[in-house]
C-alpha positions as CSV (number, residue, x, y, z in Angstrom):
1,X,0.0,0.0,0.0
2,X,3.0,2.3,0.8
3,X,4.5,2.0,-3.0
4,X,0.8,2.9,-4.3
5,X,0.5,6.2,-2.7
6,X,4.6,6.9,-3.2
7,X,3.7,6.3,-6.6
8,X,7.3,5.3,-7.9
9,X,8.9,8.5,-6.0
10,X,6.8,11.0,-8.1
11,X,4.2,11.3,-5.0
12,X,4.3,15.0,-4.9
13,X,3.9,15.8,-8.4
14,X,1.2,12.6,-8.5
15,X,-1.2,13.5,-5.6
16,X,-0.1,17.6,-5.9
17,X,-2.1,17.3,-9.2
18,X,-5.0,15.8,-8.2
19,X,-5.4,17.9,-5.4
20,X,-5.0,21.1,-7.7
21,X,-7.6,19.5,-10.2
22,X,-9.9,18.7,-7.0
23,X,-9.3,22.2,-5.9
24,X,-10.1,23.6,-9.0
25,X,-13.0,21.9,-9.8
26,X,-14.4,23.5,-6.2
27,X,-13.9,26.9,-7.6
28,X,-15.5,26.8,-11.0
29,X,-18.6,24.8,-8.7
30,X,-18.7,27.8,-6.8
31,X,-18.0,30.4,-9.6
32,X,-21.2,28.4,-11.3
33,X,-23.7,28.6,-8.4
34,X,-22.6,32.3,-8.5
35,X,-23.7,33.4,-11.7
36,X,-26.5,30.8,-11.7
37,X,-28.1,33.6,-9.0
38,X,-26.7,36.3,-10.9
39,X,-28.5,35.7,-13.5
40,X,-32.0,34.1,-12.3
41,X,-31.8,37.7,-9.6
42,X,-31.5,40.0,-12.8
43,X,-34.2,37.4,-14.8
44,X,-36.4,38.3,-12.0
45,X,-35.9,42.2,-12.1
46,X,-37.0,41.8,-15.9
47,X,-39.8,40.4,-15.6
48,X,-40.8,43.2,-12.4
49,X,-39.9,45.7,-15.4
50,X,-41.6,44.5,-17.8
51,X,-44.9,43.5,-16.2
52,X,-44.6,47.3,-14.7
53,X,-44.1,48.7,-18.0
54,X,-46.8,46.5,-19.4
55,X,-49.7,47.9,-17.0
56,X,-48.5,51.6,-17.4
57,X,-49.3,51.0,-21.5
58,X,-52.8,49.7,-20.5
59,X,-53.6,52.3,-17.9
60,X,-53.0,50.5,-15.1
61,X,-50.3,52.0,-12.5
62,X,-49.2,51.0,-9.1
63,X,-51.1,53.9,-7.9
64,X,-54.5,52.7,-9.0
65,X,-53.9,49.9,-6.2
66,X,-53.0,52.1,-3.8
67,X,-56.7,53.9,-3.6
């Protein structure tokens, strides 16, 4: 088991590249689930804008809710 994980005397290049891959591939995860709320938050403001928008062309405003 001990000449598996000293893989042939190259251990610290061996195991230093998975754990850089590993750590790696825990930061674009993260960078990922960033955007992914980035861009539903600003999906959301659209759609406040534009269902605002839509009732000011008919007539209807926020204030008209408010009597």
């Amino acid at each position: 088991m001990d000449t598996f994980f000293a893989q042939g005397g190259y251990a610290f290049y061996v195991w230093g590249a998975y754990g850089m891959a590993l750590i790696l591939l825990l930061v674009e995860l993260v960078q990922l689930g960033g955007h992914r709320r980035a861009i539903l938050a600003r999906l959301v403001r659209l759609l406040r804008a534009r269902a605002l928008r839509g009732r000011a062309l008919r007539g209807w405003t926020t204030e008209t809710y408010r009597s």
